[in-house]
C-alpha positions in Angstrom: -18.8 76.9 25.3 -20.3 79.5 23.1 -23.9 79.4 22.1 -25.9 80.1 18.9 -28.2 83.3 19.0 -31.4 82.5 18.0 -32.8 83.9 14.7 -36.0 85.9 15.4 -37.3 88.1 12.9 -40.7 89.7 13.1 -43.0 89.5 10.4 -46.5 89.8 9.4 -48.8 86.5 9.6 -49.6 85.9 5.9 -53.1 85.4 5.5 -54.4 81.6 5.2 -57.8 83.0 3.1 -58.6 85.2 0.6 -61.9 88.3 0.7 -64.4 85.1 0.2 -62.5 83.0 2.6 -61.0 81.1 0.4 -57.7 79.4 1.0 -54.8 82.1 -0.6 -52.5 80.4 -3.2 -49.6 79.9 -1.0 -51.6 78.0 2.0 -52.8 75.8 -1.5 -49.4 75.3 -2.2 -48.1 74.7 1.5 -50.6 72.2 1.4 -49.6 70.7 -1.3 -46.4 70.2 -0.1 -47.5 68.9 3.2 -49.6 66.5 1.6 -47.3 65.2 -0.4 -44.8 64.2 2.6 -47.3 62.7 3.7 -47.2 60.3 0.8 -43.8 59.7 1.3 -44.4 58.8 5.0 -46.9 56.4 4.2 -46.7 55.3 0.4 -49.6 52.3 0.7 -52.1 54.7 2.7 -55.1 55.3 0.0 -56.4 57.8 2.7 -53.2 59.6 2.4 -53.0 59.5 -1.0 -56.8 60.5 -1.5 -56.1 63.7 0.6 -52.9 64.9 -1.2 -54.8 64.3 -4.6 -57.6 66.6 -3.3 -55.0 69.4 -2.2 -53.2 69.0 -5.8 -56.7 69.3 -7.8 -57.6 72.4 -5.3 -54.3 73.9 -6.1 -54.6 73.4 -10.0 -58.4 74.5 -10.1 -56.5 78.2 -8.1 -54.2 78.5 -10.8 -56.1 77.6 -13.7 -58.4 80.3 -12.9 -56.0 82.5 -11.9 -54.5 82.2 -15.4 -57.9 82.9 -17.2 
């Protein structure tokens, strides 16, 4: 019986804020992501969907400004 090694590589923590403690980008877009499984999990749940529309309008207010 053989086994699998596991896959450990070492990196650096990404930061979850920016300098004014803002969430970064990428933790908007993980949640996001997160958010919207969460929709999937539970299609009819307004507080699910509620949330989820909050993290997409976050997200889009980051990259709007981002782009001006």
């Amino acid at each position: 019986m053989s086994t699998i090694p596991e896959h450990t590589t070492e990196t650096a923590p990404e930061p979850t804020s920016g300098a004014a403690g803002e969430p970064t980008t990428e933790t908007l877009q993980h949640a996001v992501v997160e958010q919207l499984m969460a929709v999937i999990g539970a299609p009819d749940d307004q507080d699910v969907a509620r949330t989820a529309d909050e993290a997409v309008r976050a997200l889009d207010e980051r990259l709007r400004t981002a782009a001006a």
